[in-house]
Structure formats: C-alpha cells, structure tokens
PDB file of N, CA, C and O in Angstrom:
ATOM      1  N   UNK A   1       0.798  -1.207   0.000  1.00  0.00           N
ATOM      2  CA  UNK A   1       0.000   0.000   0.000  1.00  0.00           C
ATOM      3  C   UNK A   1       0.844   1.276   0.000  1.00  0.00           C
ATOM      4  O   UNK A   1       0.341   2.289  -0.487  1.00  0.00           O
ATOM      5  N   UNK A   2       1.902   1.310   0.430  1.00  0.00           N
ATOM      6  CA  UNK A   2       2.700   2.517   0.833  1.00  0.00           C
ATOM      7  C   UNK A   2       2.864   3.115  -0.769  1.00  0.00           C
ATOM      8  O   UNK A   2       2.690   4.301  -1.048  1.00  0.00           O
ATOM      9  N   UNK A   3       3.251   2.002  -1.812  1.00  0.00           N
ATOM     10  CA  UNK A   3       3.735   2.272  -2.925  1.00  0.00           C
ATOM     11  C   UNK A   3       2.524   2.739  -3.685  1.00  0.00           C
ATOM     12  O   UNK A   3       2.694   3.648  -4.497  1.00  0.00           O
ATOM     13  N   UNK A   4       1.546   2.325  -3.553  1.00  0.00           N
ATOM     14  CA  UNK A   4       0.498   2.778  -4.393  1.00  0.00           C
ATOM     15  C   UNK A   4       0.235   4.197  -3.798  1.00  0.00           C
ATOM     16  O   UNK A   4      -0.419   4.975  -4.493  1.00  0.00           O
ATOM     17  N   UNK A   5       0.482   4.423  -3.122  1.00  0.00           N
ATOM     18  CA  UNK A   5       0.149   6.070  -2.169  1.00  0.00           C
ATOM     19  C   UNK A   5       1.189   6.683  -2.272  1.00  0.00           C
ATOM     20  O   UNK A   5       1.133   7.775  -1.708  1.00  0.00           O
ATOM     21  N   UNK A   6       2.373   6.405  -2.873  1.00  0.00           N
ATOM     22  CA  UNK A   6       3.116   7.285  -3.519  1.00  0.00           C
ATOM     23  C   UNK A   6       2.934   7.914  -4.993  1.00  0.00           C
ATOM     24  O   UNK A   6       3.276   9.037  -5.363  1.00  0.00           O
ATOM     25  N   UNK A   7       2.194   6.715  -5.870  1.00  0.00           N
ATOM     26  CA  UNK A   7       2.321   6.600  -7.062  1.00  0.00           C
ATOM     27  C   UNK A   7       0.719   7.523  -7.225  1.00  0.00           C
ATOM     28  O   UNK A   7       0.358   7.865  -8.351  1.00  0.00           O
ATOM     29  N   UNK A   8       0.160   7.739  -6.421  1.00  0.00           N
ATOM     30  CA  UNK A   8      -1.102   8.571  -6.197  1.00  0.00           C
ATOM     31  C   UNK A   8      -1.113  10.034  -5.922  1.00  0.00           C
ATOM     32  O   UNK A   8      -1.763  10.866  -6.555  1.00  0.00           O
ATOM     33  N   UNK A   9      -0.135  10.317  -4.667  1.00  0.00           N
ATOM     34  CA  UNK A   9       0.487  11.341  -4.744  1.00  0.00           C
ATOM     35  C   UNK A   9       1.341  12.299  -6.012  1.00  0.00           C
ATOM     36  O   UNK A   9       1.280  13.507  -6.239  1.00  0.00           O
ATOM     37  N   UNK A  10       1.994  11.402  -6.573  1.00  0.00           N
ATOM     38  CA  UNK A  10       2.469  12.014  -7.700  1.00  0.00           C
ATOM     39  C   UNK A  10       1.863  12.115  -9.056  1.00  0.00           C
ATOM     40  O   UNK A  10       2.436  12.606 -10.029  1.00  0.00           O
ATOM     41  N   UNK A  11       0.175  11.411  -9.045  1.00  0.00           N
ATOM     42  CA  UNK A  11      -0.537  11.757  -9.944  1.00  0.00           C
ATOM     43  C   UNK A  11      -1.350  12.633  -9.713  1.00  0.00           C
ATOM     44  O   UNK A  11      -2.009  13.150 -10.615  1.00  0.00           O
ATOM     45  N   UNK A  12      -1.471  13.008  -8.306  1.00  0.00           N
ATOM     46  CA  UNK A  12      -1.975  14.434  -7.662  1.00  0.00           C
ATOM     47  C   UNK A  12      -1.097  15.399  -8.238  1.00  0.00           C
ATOM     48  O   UNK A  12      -1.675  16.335  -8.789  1.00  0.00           O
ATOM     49  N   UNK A  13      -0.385  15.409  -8.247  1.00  0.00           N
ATOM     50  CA  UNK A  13       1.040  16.611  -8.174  1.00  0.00           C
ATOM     51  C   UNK A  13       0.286  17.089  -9.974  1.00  0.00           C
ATOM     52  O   UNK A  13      -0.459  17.918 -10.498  1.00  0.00           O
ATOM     53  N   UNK A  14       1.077  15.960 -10.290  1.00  0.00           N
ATOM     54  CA  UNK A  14       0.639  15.923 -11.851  1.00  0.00           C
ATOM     55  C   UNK A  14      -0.768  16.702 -12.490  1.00  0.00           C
ATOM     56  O   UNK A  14      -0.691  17.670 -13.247  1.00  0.00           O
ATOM     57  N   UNK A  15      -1.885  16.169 -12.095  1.00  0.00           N
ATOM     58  CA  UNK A  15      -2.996  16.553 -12.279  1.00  0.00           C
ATOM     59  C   UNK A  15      -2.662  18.337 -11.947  1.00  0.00           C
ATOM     60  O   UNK A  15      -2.302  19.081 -12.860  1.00  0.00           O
ATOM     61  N   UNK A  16      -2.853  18.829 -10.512  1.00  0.00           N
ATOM     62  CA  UNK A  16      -2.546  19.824  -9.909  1.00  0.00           C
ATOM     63  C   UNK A  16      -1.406  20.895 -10.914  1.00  0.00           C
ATOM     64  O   UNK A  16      -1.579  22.104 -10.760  1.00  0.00           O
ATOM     65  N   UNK A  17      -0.448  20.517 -11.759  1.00  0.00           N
ATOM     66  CA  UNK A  17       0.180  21.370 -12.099  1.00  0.00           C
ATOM     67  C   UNK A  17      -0.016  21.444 -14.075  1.00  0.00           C
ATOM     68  O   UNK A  17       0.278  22.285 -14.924  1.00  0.00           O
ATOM     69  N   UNK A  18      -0.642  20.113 -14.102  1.00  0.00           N
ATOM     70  CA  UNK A  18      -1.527  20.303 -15.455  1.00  0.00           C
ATOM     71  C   UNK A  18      -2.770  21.306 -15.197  1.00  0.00           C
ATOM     72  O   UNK A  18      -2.725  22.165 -16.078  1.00  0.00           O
ATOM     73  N   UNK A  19      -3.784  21.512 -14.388  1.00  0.00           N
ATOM     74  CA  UNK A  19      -4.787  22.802 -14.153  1.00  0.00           C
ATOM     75  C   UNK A  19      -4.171  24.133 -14.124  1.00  0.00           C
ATOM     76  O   UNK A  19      -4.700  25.051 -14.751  1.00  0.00           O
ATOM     77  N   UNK A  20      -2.920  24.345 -13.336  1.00  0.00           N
ATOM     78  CA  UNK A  20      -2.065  25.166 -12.953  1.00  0.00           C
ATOM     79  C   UNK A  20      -1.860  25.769 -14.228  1.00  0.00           C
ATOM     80  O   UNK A  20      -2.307  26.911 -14.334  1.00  0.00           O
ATOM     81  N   UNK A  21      -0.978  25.005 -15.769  1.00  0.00           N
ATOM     82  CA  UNK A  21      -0.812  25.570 -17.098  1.00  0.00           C
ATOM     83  C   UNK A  21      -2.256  25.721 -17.554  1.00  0.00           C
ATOM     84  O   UNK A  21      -2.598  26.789 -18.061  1.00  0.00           O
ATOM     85  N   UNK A  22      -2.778  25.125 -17.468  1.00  0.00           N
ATOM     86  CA  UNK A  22      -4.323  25.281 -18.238  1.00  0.00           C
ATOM     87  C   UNK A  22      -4.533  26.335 -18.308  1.00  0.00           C
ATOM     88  O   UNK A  22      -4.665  27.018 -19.323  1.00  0.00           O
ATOM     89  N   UNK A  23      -4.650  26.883 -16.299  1.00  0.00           N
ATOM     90  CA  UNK A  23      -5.468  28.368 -15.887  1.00  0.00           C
ATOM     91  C   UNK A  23      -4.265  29.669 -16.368  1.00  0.00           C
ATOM     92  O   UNK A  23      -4.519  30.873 -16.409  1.00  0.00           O
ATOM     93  N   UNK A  24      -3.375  29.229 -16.589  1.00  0.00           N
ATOM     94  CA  UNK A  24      -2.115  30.436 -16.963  1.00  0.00           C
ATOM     95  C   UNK A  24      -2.183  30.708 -18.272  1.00  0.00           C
ATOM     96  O   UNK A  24      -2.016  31.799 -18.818  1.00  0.00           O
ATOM     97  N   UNK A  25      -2.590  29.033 -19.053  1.00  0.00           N
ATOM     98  CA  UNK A  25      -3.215  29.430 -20.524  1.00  0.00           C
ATOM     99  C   UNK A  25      -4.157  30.162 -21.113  1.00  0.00           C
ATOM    100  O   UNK A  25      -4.127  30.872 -22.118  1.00  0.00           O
ATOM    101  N   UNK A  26      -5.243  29.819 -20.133  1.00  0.00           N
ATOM    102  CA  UNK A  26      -6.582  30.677 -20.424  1.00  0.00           C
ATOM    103  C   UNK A  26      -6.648  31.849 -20.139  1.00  0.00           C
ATOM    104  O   UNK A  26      -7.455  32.516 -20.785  1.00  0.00           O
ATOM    105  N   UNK A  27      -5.988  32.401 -19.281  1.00  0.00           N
ATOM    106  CA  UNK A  27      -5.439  33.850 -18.761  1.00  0.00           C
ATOM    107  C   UNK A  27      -4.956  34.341 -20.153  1.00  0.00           C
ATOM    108  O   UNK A  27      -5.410  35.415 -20.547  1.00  0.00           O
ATOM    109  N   UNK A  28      -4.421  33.925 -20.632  1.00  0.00           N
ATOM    110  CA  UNK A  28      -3.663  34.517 -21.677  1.00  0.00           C
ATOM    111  C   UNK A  28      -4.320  34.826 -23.231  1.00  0.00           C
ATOM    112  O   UNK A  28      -3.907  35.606 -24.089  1.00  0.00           O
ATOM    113  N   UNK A  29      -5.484  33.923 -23.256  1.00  0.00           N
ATOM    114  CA  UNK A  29      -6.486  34.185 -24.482  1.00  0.00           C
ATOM    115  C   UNK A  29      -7.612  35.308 -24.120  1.00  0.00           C
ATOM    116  O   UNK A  29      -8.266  35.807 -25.036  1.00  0.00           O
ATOM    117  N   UNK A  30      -7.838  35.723 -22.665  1.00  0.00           N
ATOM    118  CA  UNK A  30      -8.934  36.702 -22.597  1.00  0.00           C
ATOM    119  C   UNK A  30      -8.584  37.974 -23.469  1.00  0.00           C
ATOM    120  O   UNK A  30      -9.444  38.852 -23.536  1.00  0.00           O
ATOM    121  N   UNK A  31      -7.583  38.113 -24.031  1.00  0.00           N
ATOM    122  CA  UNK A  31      -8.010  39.605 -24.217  1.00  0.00           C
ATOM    123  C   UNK A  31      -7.694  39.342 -25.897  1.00  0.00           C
ATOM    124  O   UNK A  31      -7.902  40.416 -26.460  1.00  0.00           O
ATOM    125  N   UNK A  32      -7.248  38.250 -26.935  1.00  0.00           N
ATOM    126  CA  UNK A  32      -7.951  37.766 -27.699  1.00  0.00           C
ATOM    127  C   UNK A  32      -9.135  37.346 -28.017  1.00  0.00           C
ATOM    128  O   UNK A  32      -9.986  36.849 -27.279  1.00  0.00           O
ATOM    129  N   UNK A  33      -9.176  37.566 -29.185  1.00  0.00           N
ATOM    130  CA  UNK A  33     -10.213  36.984 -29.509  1.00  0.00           C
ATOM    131  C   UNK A  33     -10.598  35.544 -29.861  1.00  0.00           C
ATOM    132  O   UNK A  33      -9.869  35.239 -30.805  1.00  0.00           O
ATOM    133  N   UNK A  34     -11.303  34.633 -29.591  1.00  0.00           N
ATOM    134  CA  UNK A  34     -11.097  33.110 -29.475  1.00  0.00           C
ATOM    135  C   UNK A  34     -11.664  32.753 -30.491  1.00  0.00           C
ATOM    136  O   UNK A  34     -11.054  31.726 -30.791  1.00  0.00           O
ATOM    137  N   UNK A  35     -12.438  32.912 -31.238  1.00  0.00           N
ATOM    138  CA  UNK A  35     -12.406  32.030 -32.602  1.00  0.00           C
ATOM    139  C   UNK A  35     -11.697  32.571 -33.295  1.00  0.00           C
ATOM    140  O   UNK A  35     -11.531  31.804 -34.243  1.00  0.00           O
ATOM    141  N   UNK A  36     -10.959  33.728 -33.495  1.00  0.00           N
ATOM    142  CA  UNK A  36      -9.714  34.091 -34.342  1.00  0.00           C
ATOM    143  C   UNK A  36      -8.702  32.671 -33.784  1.00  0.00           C
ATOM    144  O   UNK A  36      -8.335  31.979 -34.733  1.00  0.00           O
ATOM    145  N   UNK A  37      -8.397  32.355 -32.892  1.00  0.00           N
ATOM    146  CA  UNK A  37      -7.562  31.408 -32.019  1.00  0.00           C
ATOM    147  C   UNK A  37      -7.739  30.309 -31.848  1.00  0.00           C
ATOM    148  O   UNK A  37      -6.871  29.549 -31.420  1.00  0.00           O
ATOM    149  N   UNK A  38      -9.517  29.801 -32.299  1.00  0.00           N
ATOM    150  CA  UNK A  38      -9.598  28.683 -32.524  1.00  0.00           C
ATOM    151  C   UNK A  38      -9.674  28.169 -34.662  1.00  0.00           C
ATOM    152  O   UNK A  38      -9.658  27.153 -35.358  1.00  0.00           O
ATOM    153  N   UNK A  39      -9.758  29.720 -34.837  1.00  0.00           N
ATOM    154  CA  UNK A  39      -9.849  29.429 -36.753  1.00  0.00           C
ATOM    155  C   UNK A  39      -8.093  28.925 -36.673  1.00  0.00           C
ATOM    156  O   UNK A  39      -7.825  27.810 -37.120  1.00  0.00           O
ATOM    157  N   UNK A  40      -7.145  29.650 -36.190  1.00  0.00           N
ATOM    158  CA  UNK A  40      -6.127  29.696 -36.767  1.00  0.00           C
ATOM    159  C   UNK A  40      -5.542  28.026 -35.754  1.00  0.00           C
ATOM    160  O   UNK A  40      -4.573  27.408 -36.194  1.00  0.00           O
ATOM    161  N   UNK A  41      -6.019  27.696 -34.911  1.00  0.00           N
ATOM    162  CA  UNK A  41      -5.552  26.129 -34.563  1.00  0.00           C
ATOM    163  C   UNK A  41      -6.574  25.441 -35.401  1.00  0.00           C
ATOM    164  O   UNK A  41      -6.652  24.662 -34.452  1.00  0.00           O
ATOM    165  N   UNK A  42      -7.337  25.028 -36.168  1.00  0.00           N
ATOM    166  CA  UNK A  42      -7.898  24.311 -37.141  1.00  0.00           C
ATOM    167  C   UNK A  42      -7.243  24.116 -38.441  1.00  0.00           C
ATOM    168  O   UNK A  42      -7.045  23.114 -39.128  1.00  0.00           O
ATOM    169  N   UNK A  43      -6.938  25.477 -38.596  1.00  0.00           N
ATOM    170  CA  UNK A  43      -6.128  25.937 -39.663  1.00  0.00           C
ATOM    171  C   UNK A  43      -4.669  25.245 -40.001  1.00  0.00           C
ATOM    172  O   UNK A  43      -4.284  24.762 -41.066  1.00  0.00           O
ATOM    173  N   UNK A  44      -4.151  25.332 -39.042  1.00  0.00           N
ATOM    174  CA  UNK A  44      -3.005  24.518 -38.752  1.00  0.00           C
ATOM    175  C   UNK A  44      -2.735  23.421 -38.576  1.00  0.00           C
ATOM    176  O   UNK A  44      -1.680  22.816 -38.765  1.00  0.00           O
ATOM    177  N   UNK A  45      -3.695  23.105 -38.197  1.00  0.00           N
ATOM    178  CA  UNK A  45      -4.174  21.066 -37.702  1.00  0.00           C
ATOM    179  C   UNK A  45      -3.923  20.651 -39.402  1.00  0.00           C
ATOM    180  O   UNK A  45      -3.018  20.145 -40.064  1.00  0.00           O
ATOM    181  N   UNK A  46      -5.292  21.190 -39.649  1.00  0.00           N
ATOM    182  CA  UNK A  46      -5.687  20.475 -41.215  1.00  0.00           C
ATOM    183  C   UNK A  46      -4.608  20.644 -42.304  1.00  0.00           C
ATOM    184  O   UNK A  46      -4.120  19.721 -42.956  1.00  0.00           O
ATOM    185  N   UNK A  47      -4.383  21.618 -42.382  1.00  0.00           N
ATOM    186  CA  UNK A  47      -3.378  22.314 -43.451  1.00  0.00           C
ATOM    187  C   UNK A  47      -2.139  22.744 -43.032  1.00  0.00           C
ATOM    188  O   UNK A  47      -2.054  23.963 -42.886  1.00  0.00           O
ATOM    189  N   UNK A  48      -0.849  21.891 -42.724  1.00  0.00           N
ATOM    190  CA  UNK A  48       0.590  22.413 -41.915  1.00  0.00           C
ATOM    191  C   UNK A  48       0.894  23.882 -43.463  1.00  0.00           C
ATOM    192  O   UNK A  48       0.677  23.957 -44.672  1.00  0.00           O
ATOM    193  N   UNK A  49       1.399  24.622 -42.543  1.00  0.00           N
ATOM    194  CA  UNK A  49       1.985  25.555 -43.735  1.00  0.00           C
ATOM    195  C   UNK A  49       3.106  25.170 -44.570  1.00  0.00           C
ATOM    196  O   UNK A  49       4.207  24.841 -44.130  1.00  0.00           O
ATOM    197  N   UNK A  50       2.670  25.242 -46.205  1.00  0.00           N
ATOM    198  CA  UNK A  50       3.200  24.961 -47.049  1.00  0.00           C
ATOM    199  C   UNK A  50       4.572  25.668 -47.181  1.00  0.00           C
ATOM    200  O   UNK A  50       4.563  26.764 -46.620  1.00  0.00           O
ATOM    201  N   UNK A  51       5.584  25.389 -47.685  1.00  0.00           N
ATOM    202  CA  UNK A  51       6.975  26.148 -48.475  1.00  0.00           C
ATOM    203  C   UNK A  51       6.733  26.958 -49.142  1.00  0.00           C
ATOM    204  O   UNK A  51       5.542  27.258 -49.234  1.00  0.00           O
ATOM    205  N   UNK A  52       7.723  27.704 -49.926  1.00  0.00           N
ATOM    206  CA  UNK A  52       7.587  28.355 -50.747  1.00  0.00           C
ATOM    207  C   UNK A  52       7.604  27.467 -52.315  1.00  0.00           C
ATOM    208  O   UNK A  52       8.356  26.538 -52.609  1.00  0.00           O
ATOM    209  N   UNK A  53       6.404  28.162 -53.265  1.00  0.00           N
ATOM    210  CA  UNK A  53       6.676  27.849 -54.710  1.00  0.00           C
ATOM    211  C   UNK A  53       7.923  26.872 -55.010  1.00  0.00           C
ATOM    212  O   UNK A  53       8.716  27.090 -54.093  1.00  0.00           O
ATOM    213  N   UNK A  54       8.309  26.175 -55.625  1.00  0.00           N
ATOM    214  CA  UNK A  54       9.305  25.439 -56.702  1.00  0.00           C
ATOM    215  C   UNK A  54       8.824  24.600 -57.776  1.00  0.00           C
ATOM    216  O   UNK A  54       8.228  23.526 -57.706  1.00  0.00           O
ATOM    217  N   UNK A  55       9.214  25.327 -58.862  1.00  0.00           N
ATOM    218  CA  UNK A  55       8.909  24.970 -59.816  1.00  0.00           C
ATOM    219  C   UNK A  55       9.132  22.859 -59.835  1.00  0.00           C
ATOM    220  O   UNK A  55       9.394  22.143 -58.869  1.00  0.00           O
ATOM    221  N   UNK A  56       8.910  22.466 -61.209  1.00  0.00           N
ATOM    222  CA  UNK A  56       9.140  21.084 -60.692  1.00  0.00           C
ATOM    223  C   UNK A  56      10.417  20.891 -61.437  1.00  0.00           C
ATOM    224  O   UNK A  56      10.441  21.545 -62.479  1.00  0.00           O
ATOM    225  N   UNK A  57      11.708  20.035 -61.156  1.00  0.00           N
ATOM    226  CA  UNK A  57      13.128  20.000 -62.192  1.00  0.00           C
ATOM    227  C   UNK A  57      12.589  19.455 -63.946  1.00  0.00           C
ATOM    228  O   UNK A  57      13.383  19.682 -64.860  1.00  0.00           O
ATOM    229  N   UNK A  58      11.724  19.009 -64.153  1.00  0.00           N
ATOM    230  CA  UNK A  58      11.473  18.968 -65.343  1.00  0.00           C
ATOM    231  C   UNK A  58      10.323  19.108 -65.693  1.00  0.00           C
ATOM    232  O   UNK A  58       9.526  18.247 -66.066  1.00  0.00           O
ATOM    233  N   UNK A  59      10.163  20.472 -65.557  1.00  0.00           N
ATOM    234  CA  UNK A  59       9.053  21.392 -66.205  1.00  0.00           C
ATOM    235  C   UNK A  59       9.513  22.391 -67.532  1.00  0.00           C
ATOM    236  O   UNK A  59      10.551  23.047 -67.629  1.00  0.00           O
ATOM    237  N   UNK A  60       8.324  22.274 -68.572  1.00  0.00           N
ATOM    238  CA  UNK A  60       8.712  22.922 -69.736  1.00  0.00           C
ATOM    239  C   UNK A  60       9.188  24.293 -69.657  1.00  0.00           C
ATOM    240  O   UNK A  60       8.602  25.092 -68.927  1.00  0.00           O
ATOM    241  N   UNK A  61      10.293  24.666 -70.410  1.00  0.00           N
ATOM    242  CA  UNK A  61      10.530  26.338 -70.474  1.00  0.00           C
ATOM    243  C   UNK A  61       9.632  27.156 -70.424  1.00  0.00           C
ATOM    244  O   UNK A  61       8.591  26.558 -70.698  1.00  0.00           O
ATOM    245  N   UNK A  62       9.442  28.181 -70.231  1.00  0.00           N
ATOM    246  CA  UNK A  62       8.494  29.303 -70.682  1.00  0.00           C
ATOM    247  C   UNK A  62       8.849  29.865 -71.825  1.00  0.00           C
ATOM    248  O   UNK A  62       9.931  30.393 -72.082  1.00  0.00           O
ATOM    249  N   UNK A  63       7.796  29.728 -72.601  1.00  0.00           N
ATOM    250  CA  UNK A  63       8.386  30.780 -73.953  1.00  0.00           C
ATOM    251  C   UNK A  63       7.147  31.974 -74.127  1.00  0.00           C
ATOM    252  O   UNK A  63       5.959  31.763 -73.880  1.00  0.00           O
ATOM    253  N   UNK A  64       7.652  33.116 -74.552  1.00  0.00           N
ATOM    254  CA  UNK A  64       7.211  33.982 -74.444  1.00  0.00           C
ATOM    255  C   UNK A  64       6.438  34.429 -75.554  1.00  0.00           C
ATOM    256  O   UNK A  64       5.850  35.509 -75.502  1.00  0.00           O
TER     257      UNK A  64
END
C-alpha cells in the first residue's frame, strides 16, 4: 500500500500542475479573440503551412 500512495500522490502533483498551465493558458487568451484562435488552430491542424513555390526540375521552359 505505501507504494500505491506514492504513485497517487504524484498523480496528484501531476494533475494539480496540469490545471495550474491550463489556468495560466486561459489567462492569456482573454483579451484575444477566441475564434480568431480557434480558426487559426484548425487551420493549422488540417493544413501544416506549405513552403515556398518550386517549380518542378522537369518542367517545360516558358516561352514567351
């Protein structure tokens, strides 16, 4: 028993300092705006941002 009441304790801790970032997180979106903050995490999920343009190595010349 001793060991399981350690291993409990430190999922207390755990829990306790996961709420801790949560509430420091949410602090930090009030004065955003939140579906601007939730468009742009959707946004990002679905679609990682692309590179820049490159042509492909064997693509036809351009002629003018």
């Amino acid at each position: 028993m001793p060991g399981k009441t350690s291993i409990l304790k430190s999922l207390i801790a755990n829990i306790r300092a996961a709420l801790q970032q949560a509430r420091l997180t949410a602090q930090q979106f009030m004065t955003t705006d939140p579906w601007a903050v939730l468009m742009r995490y959707v946004s990002d999920t679905i679609a990682p941002t692309l590179g820049p343009f490159r042509p492909a190595a064997d693509a036809l010349p351009v002629t003018g």
